[in-house]
N, C-alpha and C positions, 0 to 999 in steps of 0.2 A: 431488834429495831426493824420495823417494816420499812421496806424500800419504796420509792414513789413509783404513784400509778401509773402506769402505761395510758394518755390519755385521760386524765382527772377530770371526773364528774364536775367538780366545781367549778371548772369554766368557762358551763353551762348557765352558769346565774346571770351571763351577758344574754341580753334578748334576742330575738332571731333576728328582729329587724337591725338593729347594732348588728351584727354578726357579719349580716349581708352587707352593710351599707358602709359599715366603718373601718372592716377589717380591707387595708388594701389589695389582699391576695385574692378576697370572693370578689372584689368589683371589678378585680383585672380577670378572674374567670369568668364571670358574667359579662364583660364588654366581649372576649375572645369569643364564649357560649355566641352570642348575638352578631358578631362581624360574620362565623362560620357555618352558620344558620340561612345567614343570607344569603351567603357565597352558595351554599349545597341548593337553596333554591334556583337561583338565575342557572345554575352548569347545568342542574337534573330536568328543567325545564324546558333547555336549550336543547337535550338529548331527547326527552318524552313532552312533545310540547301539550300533547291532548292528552288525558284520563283515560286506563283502564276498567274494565271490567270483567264482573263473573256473573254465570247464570243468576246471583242475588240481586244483582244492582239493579235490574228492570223492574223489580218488586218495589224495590224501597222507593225508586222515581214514581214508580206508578201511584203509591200509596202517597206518595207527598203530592204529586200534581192533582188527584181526588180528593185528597183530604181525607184519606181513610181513616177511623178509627179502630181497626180493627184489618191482621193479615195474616197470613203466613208469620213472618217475622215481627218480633217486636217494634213498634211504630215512633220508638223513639230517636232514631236514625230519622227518619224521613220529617218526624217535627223540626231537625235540624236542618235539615236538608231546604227545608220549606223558608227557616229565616234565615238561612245564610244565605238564599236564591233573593230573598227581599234586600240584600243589602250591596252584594255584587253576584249580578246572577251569569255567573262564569263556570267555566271546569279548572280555568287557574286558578279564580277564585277560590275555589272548592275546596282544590289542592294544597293551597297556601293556610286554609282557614287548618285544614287537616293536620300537617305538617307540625303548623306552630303551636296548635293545641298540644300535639303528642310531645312534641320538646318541651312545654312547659310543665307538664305533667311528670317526664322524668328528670328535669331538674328540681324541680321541687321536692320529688324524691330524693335526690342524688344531696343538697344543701340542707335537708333534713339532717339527712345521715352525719353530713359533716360536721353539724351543727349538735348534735347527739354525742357521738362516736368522737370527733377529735382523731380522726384516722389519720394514718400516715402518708406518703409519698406514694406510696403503691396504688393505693385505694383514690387517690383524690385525685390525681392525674390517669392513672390506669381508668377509671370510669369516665372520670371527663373525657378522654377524647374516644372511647366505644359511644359515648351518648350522641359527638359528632359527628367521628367520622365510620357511620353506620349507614348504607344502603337499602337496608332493612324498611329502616322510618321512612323512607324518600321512597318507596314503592309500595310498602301500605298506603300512603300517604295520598298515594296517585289513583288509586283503585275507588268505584265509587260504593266502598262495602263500609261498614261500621267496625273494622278491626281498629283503625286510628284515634277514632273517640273514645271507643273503649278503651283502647289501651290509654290514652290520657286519662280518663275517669279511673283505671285501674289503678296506674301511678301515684295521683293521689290519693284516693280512698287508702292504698297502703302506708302512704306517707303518711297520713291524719291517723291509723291503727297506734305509729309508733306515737305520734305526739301524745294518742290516748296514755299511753304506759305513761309517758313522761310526765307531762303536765294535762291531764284531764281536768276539762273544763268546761261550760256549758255551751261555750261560744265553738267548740273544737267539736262535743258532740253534733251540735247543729250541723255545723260542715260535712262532717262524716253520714250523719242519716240522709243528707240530701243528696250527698256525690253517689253515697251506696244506691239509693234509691233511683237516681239518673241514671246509672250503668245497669241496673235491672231493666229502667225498659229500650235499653241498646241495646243487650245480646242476655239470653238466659244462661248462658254462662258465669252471671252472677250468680245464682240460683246456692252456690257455696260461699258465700262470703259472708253473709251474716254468721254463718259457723264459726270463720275463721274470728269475725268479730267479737263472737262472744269470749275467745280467749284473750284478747283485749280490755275489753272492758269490764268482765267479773272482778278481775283482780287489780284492777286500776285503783286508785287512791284516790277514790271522791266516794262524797257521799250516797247513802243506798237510793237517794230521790230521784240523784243525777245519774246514777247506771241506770234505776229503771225508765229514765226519762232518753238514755240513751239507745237504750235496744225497742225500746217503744216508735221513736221515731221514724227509723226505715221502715219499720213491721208495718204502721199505720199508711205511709206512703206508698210501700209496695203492696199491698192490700188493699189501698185505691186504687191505683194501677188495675190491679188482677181485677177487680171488680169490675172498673170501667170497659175493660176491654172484654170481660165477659158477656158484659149488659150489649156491648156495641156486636160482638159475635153473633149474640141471638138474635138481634134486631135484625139483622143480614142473613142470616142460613137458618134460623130456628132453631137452634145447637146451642145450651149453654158450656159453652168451654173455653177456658183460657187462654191454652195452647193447642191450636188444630194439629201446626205440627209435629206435637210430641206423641202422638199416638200413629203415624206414621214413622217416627225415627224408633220407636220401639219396635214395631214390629219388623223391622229393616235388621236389626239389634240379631234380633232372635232370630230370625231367618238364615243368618249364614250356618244356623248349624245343620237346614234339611238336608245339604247332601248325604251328610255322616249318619242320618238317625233314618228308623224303618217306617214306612205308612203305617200306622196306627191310631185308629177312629177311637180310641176308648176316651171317655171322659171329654170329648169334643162337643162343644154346648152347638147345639141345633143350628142355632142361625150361623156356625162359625165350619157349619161342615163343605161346604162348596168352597170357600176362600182354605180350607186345609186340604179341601184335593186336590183344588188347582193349584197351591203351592208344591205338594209334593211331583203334581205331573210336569211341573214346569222345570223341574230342577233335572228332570230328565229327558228332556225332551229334544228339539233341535235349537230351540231359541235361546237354552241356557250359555251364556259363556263362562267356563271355568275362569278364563283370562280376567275377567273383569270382575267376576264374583268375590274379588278381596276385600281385606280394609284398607288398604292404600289406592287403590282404585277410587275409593268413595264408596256413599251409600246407592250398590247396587240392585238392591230391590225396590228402592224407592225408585228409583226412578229411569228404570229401562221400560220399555213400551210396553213390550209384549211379558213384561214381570207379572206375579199375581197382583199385585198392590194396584197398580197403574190399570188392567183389565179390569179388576172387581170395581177400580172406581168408576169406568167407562161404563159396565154392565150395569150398576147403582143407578148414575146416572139418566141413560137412558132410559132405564125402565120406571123413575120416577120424573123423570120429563124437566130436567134441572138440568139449564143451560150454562148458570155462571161456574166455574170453574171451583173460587172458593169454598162455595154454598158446597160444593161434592167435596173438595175436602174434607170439608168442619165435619158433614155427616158421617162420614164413614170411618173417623178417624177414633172415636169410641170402640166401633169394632176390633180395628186395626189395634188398639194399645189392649183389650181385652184378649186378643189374639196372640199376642206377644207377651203377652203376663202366662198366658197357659202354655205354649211353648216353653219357658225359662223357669218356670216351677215344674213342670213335669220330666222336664231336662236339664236340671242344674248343670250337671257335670260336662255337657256336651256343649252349652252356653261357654261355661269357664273354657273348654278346651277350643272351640272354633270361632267363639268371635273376643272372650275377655282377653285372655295368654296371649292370641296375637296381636290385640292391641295394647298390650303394656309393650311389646317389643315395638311397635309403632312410635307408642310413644316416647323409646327410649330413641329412637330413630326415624322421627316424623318426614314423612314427605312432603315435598313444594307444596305439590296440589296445584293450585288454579294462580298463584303465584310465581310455578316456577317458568312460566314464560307471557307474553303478552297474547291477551284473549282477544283485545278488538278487533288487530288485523287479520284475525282470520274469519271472525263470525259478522263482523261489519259491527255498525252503530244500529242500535234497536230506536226502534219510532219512539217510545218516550222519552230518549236520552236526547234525540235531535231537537224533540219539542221543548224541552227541559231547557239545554243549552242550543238556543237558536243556531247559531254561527259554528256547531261543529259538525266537519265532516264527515259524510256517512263512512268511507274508508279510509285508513289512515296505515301508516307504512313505519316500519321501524328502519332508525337509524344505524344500531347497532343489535342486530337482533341474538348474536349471540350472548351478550351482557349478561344481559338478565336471569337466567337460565344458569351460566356460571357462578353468579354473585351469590343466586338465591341456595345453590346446594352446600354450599361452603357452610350456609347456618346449621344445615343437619350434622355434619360434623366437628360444629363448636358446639351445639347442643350436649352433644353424645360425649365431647369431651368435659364438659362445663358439669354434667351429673357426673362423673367421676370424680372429677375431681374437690366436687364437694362432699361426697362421701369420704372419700380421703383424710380432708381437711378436718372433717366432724368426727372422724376416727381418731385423727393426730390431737386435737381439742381434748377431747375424753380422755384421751391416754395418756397425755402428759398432765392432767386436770389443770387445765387455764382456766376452767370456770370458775378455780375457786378465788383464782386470785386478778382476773379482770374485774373491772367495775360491772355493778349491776345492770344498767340500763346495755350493758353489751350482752348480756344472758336475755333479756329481756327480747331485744331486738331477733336475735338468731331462732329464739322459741317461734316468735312468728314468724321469720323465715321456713323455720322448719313444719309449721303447724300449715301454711301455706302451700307448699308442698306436696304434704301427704292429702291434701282437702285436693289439690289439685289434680292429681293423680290418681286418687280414685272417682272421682267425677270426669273427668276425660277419658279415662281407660274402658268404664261403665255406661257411660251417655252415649259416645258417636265416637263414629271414627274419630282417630287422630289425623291429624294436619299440621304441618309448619307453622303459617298463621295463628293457630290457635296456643300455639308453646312460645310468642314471644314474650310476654311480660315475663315468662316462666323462668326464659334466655337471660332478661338484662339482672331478674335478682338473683340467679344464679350467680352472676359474675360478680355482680354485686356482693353476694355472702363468701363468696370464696376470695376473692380480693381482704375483705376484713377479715374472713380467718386466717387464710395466709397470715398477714400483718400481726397476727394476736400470737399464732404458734409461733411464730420467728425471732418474733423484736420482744414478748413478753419478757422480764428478766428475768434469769435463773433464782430463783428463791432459795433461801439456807432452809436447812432446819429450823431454825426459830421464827423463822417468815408465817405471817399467820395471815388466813383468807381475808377479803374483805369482808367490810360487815354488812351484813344482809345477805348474804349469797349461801 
């Protein structure tokens, strides 16, 4: 005789809206979500009454107060930037709009799951109150960078992944190709997620019209995108290219390994031999800092003065009579990624040893960065922020300055502890085989946890440095999956011998 299931798929046949609306336990966590929401706004506002920044945040103002179609960064932060300013053109404003988007984004994730999953006490309360009471969200939140949208746009895209498994639908793809498509032109850190996607949706349970209608859709939107912002790059700098800055972060990439490797001219294409001498003279020179030349540091070759990157674009410049700044980017940055291509194939192994290895241990152990303390009071308010938001002060003073700083390391070692102990728990799973006898949409779920993951980890570890900010969505499904696996290895029942898997699994 099979014993009953730990959380019964069946129900699930109640709708989500019933789910939310009817069950008095989600309305009484939904009223607490919204009372505690508030609360953390008025205290966190009372303490940081004015918005943060990072060297990013003058780009993205500048680009919205121009109307850029085309920058450094992708420009879809600053389209937002531009109608939240039409509607309360604030820095509280900003902050609040920021805030509440990222909360609704993880709870919607977080009432997926429980709507899915049927989790237990651990899972349902353990996440509920990390989604509140997190300092995290309340100081992305306050920064004027695009971690906050994204990570809402992240939250659900992966929320809408599981519904795909569950209940794929047309109405579900739509959502999904357009949120996927909106967080592409936030941060290219997208740039993995259609991957992730496709293991979603191949094996989803619709028809073949509707898969290829579903991975058609982001593809066609974000390939408008790349397009438009191609067309809009060349119009400005005569450069067709997408990303100016990726051909910049490559060669930054590939650079930490000239101290370790010898001057060698062999196989150095013509135009790329003055930007390989001056690389290699400069790593030797007086201006190099060992100190700073890490990957927790940041990307150091991009952007020290007297680096090769920053001089060759100065030398470009000048000598073709090209004032605006970007226009010198866009050009030189073909070089730059051809530069870095020939460096990392001519040096695999020294790539892997001096800039990949230590950043996987980065990333096991990500730094604050530009998070881990307040930047305005010491660099001031930039002229398009003042312009931007009229009424804000060009200096501003913290009240508690040590806070911040404190609050924000604490995440590097729940990070550090949060990947343990999900290995752990995915060891304890396998080993006791709970997969055979949980319900399927629990296998379902954790594969894309786990497919996430590994997509995520080799595209951070490989792209750019690691950063704190860039491992939080990475932080909450962490806790996330380990919280349900705990619940599954613990509470599942001990099964007899004659206990037999579920079916489908």
């Amino acid at each position: 005789m099979i014993l009953p299931i730990y959380g019964d798929p069946k129900i699930t046949d109640t709708s989500f809206k019933h789910f939310l609306l009817a069950d008095r336990r989600n309305r009484l966590l939904a009223g607490i979500a919204i009372a505690v929401i508030i609360v953390n706004l008025v205290i966190f506002k009372i303490i940081y009454p004015y918005m943060d920044i990072t060297p990013d945040s003058e780009s993205y103002l500048t680009a919205a107060a121009y109307h850029l179609q085309a920058d450094l960064w992708p420009v879809g932060y600053s389209r937002i930037l531009e109608l939240q300013h039409l509607v309360i053109p604030s820095e509280t404003g900003l902050m609040v709009f920021q805030y509440l988007c990222l909360q609704a984004g993880a709870f919607f994730l977080y009432f997926t799951l429980l709507y899915l999953l049927r989790p237990g006490k651990l899972f349902t309360y353990g996440a509920f109150l990390f989604l509140l009471i997190n300092p995290l969200f309340l100081y992305l939140s306050n920064y004027v960078i695009t971690e906050a949208l994204f990570l809402a746009l992240g939250f659900t895209w992966f929320a809408l992944l599981l519904w795909v498994r569950y209940k794929p639908g047309t109405l579900v793809f739509l959502f999904h190709g357009v949120v996927l498509a909106v967080a592409f032109t936030m941060r290219y850190n997208a740039m993995f997620f259609p991957v992730v996607a496709l293991g979603a949706i191949l094996p989803a349970r619709a028809a073949t019209w509707k898969k290829v209608y579903a991975i058609a859709l982001p593809a066609v939107l974000i390939g408008t995108f790349i397009w438009h912002t191609t067309q809009q790059t060349y119009k400005l700098t005569g450069v067709k290219k997408f990303s100016v800055f990726s051909g910049w972060q490559l060669a930054n990439n590939a650079m930490y390994m000239l101290p370790y490797i010898a001057y060698d001219t062999t196989g150095v294409p013509a135009h790329l031999q003055g930007l390989h001498r001056y690389s290699h003279q400069f790593v030797k020179s007086k201006y190099f800092n060992p100190e700073e030349a890490t990957l927790p540091a940041g990307a150091y070759y991009m952007w020290t003065q007297n680096g090769p990157l920053k001089v060759m674009l100065s030398s470009y410049m000048k000598k073709h009579q090209v004032t605006d700044n970007y226009t010198g980017w866009a050009r030189v940055s073909a070089s730059y990624s051809e530069y870095g291509k020939f460096l990392i194939t001519k040096h695999p192994l020294a790539f892997a040893t001096h800039f990949w290895l230590p950043n996987i241990v980065e990333y096991m152990r990500p730094g604050t960065e530009m998070i881990g303390s307040s930047n305005r009071n010491k660099i001031g308010t930039p002229g398009v922020m003042r312009q931007w938001f009229r009424n804000t002060p060009v200096q501003i003073s913290e009240r508690f300055p040590g806070l911040q700083p404190f609050l924000m390391t604490k995440y590097t070692f729940l990070f550090i502890f949060l990947q343990l102990a999900f290995i752990e728990e995915v060891i304890r799973f396998i080993y006791l085989k709970r997969y055979k006898f949980v319900e399927l949409i629990f296998n379902q779920v954790l594969a894309l946890f786990v497919t996430f993951q590994i997509a995520h980890f080799f595209f951070s570890t490989l792209a750019a440095p690691v950063v704190l900010r860039y491992q939080t969505m990475m932080i909450v499904l962490l806790l996330f999956a380990v919280l349900l696996l705990v619940e599954k290895n613990d509470n599942t029942p001990i099964w007899s011998d004659t206990a037999e898997p579920v079916p489908g699994i």
